[in-house]
N, C-alpha and C positions, 0 to 999 in steps of 0.2 A: 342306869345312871345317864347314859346317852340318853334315851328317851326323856327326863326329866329337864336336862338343859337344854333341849330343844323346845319342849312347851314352854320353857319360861322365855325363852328367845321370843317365841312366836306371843306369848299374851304382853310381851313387850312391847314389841312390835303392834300389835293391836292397840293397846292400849296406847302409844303415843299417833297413828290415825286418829285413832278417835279425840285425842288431845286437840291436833293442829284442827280439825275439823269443826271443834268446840268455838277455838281460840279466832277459824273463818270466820264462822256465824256470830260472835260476839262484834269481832270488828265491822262487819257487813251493816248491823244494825245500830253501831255508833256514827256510823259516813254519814255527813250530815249532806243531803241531795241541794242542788241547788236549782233544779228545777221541779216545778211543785206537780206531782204527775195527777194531779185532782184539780185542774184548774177551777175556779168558783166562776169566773165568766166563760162562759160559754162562746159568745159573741167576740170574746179577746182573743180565744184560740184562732177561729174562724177567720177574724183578720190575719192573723199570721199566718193562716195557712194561705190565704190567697195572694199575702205580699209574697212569701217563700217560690209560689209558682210563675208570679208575674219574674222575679228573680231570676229563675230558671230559663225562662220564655228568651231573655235577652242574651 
């Protein structure tokens, strides 16, 4: 009897990680990013990296 309400504790237990972990992964790939991490200009990045430094420099 002991034995049995502890497995059911434990795949409870289990089974609600596995839930919230579901429920991270779903939210994770609803966040909608606001910066585009595949830029299409190359040469856009490029200047922002050199103003970021010139920034830095001062």
């Amino acid at each position: 009897m002991t034995f049995t309400v502890i497995m059911i504790v434990c795949v409870g237990i289990v089974l609600g990680i596995a839930a919230m972990f579901g429920a991270a992964v779903s939210k994770g790939y609803d966040y909608k990013h606001k910066v585009d991490p595949l830029p299409d200009d190359a040469d856009h990045y490029k200047y922002e990296f050199d103003e970021d430094k010139k920034s830095d420099a001062n």
